[in-house]
N, C-alpha and C positions, 0 to 999 in steps of 0.2 A: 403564626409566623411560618411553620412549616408547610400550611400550603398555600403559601404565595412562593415558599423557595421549591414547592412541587409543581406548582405552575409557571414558574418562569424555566424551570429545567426542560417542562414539557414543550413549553415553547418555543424553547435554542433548538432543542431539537427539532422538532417539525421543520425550522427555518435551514438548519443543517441538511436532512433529509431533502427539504424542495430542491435548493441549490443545487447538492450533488446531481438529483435526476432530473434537472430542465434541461430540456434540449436548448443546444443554441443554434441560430437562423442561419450561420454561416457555413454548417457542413451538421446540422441535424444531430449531435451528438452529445451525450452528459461525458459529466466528468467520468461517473461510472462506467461508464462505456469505454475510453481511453483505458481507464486501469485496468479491465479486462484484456484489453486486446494486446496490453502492455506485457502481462503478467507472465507469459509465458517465456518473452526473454530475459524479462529479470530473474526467473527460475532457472534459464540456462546459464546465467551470467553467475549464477549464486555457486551452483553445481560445479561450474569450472575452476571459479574462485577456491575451493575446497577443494577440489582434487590438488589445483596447486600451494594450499597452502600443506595439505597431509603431504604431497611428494618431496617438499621443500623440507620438512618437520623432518622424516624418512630419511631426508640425505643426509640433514647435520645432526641428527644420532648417529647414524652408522658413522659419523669423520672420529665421533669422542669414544 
């Protein structure tokens, strides 16, 4: 029983794997590829998020 539930794990996976990295005919590009090119303003957007939420934090201590 345990390795048919290792062979079928193995097998989501690969099908996971293919998915993510097939290009598609419409502009040549996987999913992976998106989230790459994505990542670096969801990084900026994460970074700013946090400075405003520590500046926000900083101001209602300093009111109490």
């Amino acid at each position: 029983m345990e390795l048919l539930k290792y062979a079928f794990w193995s097998a989501a996976s690969v099908f996971v794997l293919h998915y993510l990295t097939k290009k598609r005919l419409m502009d040549g590009k996987s999913v992976v590829d998106d989230v790459i090119e994505k990542t670096p303003k969801i990084v900026k957007e994460v970074n700013t998020l946090s400075r405003n939420i520590k500046m926000d934090y900083q101001q209602t201590v300093g009111l109490y």
